[in-house]
N, C-alpha and C positions, 0 to 999 in steps of 0.2 A: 832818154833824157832830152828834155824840151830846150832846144838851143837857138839862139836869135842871130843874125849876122848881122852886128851891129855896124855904119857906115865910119868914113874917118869921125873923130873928136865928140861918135854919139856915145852918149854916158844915160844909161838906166836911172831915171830918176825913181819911178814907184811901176808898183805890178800888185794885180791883185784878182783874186779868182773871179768869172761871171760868166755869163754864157751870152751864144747869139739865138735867137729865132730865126732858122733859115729854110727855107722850103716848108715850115710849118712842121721842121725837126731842131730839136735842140740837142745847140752844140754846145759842149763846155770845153772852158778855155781860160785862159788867162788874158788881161786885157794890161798890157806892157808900155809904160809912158816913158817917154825918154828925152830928152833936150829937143830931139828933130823930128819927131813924131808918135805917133799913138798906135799901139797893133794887137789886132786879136792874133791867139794862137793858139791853135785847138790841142788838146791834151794826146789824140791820137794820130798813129798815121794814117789810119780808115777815114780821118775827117780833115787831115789836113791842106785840103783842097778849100778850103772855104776860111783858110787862114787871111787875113789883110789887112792893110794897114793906111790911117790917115795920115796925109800932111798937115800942120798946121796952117798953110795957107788954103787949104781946102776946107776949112770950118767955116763955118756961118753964123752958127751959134750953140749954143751949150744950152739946156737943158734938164734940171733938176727933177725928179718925179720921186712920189713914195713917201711924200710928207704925214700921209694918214700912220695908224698907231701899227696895224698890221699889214702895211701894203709892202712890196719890196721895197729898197730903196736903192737908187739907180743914178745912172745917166743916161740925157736920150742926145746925141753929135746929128747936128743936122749937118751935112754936108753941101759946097757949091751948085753941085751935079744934083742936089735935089734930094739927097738919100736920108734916111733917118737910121742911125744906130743905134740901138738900145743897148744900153751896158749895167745891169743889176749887179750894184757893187757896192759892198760894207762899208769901203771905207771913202764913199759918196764923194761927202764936202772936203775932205784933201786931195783928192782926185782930182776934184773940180777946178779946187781955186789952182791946182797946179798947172790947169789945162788954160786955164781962163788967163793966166800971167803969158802963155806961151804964144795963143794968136791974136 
């Protein structure tokens, strides 16, 4: 069972399946939005090394992709530190605008 330790007064707002590209392996995971932050978390324990998670003051900016008719549709988190996340997720634009209200 996939369990989160959530911090004091953090409350799960939305969660939804996607995966990462990591070492040019994909990991599937659940990508878990919360009042205090953003986290992937990978579905097993053979992968849960590559579990992590954003602050909202480490965004930079958000990122929409997959506008085409059969492209995925996603989010890409650019981070401070430079990093790009790509997050291929259904339910995209509430995702988004949840993320977008937070930093």
């Amino acid at each position: 069972m996939m369990t989160v330790k959530l911090y004091p007064n953090e409350v799960v707002l939305k969660a939804g399946d996607t995966n990462q590209l990591i070492d040019n392996t994909r990991i599937e995971g659940k990508m878990i939005l919360t009042n205090q932050r953003i986290y992937f978390r990978t579905l097993t324990l053979e992968t849960e090394k590559f579990n992590f998670e954003i602050l909202f003051d480490n965004i930079l900016e958000v990122i929409y992709f997959g506008r085409g008719l059969f492209a995925a549709k996603g989010l890409q988190i650019v981070t401070r530190d430079g990093r790009n996340h790509s997050f291929p997720l259904r339910e995209r634009d509430e995702m988004g605008r949840l993320i977008n209200r937070m930093y």
